[in-house]
C-alpha positions as a Python dict, from the first residue, in 0.01 Angstrom:
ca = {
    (1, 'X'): (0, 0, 0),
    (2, 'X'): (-283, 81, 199),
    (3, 'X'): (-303, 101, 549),
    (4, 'X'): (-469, -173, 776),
    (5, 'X'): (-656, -147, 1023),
    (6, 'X'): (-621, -367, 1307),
    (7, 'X'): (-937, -471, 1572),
    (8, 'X'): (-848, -581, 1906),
    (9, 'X'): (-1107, -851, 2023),
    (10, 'X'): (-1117, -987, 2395),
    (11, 'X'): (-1289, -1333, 2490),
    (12, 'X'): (-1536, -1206, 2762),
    (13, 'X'): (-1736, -1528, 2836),
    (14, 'X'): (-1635, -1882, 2812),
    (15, 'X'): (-1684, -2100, 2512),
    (16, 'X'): (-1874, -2417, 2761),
    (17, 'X'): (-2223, -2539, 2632),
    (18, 'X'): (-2171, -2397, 2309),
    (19, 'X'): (-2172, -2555, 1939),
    (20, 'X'): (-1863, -2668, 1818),
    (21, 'X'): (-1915, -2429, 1534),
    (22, 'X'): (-1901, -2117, 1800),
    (23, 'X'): (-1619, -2281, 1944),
    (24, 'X'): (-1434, -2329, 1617),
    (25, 'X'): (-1533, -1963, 1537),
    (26, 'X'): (-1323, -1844, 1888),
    (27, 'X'): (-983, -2059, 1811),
    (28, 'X'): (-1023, -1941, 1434),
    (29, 'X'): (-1011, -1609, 1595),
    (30, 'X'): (-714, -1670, 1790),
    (31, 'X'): (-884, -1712, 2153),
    (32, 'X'): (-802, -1993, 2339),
    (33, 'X'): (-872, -1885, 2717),
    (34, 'X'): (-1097, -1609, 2891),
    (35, 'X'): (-1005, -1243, 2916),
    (36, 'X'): (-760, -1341, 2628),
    (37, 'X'): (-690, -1021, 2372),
    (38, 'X'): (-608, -1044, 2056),
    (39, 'X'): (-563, -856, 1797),
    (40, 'X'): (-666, -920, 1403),
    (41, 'X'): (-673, -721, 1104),
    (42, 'X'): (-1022, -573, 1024),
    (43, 'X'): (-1184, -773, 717),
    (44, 'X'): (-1495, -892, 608),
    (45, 'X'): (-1469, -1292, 708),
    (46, 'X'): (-1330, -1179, 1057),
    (47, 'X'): (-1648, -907, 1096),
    (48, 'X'): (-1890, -1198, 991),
    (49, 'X'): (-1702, -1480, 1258),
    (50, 'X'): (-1728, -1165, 1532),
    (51, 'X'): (-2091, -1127, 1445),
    (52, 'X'): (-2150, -1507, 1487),
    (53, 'X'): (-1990, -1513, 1814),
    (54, 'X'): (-2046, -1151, 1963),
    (55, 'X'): (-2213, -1267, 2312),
    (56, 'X'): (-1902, -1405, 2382),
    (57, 'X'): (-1709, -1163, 2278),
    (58, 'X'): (-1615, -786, 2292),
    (59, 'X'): (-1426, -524, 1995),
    (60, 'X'): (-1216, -333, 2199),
    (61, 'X'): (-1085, -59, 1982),
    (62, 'X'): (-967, -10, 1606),
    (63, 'X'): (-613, 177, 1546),
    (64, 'X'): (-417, 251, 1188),
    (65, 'X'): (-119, 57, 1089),
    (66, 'X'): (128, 116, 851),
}
């Protein structure tokens, strides 16, 4: 099997006076609350939701997993 590898996003600004689609974007992402990390393996759909909701948003760092 190959190995994954794993992105580490953080919640930098908060989701108030935004769409509910951005919004729905960040909890489908895992973030519930500001300065929140989390950390998701790196595929397509979760590159497109960053890219829909990168001002809020910030990649900290991509690592290999077995």
């Amino acid at each position: 099997m190959a190995d994954k590898t794993m992105l580490k996003i953080k919640q930098v600004k908060s989701e108030i006076g935004y769409n509910q689609k951005q919004r729905a974007t960040l909890r489908g992402l895992g973030l519930r609350r500001m300065q929140q990390i989390v950390e998701v393996e790196d595929t397509a759909a979760v590159r497109g939701m960053i890219n829909k909701v990168s001002h809020l948003v910030a990649v900290l760092e991509g690592e290999k997993n077995a």
